[in-house]
N, C-alpha and C positions, 0 to 999 in steps of 0.2 A: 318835756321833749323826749321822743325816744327815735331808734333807727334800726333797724334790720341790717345785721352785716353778715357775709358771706365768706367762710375761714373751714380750711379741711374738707370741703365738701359739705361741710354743712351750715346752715342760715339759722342767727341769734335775734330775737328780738334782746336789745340791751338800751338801758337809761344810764344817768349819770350815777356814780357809786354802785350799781350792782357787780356782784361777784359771779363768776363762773369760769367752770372748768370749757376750758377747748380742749382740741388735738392738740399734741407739744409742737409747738414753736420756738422760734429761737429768742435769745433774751435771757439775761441774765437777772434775779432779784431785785426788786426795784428798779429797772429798766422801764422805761417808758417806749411802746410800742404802738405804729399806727397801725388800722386797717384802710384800705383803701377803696372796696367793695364793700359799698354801701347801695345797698339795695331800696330802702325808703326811708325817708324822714318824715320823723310825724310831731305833728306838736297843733299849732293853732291851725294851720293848714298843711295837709301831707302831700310829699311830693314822693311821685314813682319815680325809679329809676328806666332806664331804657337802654340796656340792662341793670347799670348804676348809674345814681346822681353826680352831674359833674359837680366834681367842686367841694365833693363831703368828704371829711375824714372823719374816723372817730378812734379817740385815742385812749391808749388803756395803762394801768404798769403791773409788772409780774410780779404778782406775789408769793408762786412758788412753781418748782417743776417737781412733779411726781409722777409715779404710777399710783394709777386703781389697784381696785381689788383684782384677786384672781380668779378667775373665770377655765372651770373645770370642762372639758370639750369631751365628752364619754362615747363613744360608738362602739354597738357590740352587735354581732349575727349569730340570731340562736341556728344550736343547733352546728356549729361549725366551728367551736371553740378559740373565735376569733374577737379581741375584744384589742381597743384601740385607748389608753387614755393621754388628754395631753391639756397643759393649763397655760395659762396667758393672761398678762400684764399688761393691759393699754397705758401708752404715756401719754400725761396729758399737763397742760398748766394752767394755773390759777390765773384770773387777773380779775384789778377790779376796773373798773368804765370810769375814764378821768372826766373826758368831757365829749362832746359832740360838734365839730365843726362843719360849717358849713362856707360857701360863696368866697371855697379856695384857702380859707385858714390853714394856716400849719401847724400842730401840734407843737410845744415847747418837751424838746425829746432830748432834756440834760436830767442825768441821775440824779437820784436822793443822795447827799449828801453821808456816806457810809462811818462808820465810828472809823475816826484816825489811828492807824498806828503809830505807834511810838517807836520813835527811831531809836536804832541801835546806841548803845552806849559806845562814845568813845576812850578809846583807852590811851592814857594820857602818856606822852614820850618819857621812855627810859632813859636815864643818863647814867655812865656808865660808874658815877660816884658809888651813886644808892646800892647798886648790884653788887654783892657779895662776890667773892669767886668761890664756882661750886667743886663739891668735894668729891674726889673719885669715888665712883664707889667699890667694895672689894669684892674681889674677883673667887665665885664658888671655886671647891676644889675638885679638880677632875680625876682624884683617885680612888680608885677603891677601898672602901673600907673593908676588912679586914675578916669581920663580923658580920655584915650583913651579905647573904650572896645575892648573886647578881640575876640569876635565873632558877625555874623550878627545878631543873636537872644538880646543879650545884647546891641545893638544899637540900635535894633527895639523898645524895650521895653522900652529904655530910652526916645528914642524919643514920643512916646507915653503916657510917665508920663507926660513928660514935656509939653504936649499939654494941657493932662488934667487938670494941674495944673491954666495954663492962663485963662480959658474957666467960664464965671461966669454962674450962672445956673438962670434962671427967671420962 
């Protein structure tokens, strides 16, 4: 069985399990997604749409959202030293064809099953026995030492006493 469905402006022939890229749509990763524009079903006897088949869905899940490749748009005018470049990314997403309904079925549109997170660890109640009482801690000292100066103008200067001081005069 296959069906012609109609999505972005453009018309797929698709069957059951085939893959392809559309326009991006919405949908999340294994989401399961209908289309509703169904343009023909074909199988032992094909039916037209007028413009679509009442009654057909056909349903898909996403298997991924990405961009293409990139596509380089080059425009240049000889002669005029005018040259234009500019590239582009179409989004688009994956899905594969779950099944094809017809004569008003509804899709079964509940997620896959995703890998469980594992819940947070609880932390188990403090009692105020087990807790130590904690120790101040000591307080740095806020004076100057003595030796070490505090700026490059009080190093310059020191050093400079200190020259003066060695230096005999004749």
């Amino acid at each position: 069985m296959f069906a012609v469905i109609k999505t972005g402006g453009k018309q797929y022939r698709v069957a059951a399990n085939d893959k392809l890229e559309i326009g991006r749509i919405k949908g999340e990763r294994g989401e399961i997604v209908a289309f509703a524009d169904v343009l023909v079903v074909g199988g032992e006897t094909t039916v037209l749409g007028n413009p679509t088949v009442a009654g057909a869905t056909v349903a898909a899940e996403v298997l991924d959202q990405s961009r293409g490749a990139k596509i380089i748009a080059f425009k240049k005018r000889r002669r005029k030293n005018s040259r234009r470049k500019r590239g582009h990314r179409q989004d688009f997403t994956l899905i594969r064809i779950t099944e094809i309904l017809t004569d008003g079925k509804q899709p079964d549109m509940t997620r896959r099953p995703k890998a469980e997170k594992k819940p947070a660890p609880v932390a188990a109640p403090e009692s105020e026995d087990d807790e130590a009482p904690a120790k101040p801690k000591a307080k740095a000292s806020t004076k100057k030492s003595a030796k070490a100066p505090a700026t490059k103008k009080d190093s310059k200067a020191k050093a400079a006493s200190s020259k003066s001081k060695g230096k005999s005069t004749k």
